[in-house]
N, C-alpha and C positions, 0 to 999 in steps of 0.2 A: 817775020821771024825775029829781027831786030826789036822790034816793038816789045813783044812778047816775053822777051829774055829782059826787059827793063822793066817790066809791067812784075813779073815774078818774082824780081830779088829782092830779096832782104832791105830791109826801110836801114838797117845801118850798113850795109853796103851803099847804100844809093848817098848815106852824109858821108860816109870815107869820101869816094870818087869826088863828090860836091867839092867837099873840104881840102882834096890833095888837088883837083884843079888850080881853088882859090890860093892856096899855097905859092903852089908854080908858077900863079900869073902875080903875083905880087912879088916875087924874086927877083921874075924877069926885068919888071915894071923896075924894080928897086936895083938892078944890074946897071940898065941903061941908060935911069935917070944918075947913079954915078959915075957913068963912062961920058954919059954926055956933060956932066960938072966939072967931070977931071976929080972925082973923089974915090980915091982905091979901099979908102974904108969903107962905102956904101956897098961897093961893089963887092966887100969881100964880106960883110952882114950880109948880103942877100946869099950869101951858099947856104948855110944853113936852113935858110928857106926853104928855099928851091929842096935842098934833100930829106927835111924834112916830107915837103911836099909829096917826093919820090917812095918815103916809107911809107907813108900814109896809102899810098896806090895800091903798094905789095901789099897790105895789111887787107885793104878791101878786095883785094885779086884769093887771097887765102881765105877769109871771110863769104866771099862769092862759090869759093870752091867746096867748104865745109857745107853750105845750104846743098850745093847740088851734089855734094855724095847724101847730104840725110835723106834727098828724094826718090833718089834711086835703089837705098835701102826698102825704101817702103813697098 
């Protein structure tokens, strides 16, 4: 079932999730390598990331939603 539901969606649904992952993990990456420097400014440029990151998710969660009402119209 899992398969199937990833195999179906939307080719820009699939770069959203890609891209709000990649976001997320470079936040992190950029949170931790300033807490482990001791730099509050690294770690306070990685929010925006990170939330970026997190819009990007919502946007393919509404984008994943819109394909599957148009298939159920049909």
């Amino acid at each position: 079932m899992l398969h199937e539901v990833w195999v179906t969606a939307p080719t820009s649904y699939k770069i959203l999730v890609f891209t709000a992952m990649g976001l997320i993990a470079v936040g992190l990456i950029l949170t931790v390598a300033g807490n482990a420097a001791g730099n509050p400014g690294l770690m306070t440029a990685a929010l925006p990331v990170i939330g970026l990151g997190l819009v990007l998710h919502i946007v393919g969660l509404v984008v994943r939603g819109q394909s599957i009402r148009k298939k159920i119209r049909k």
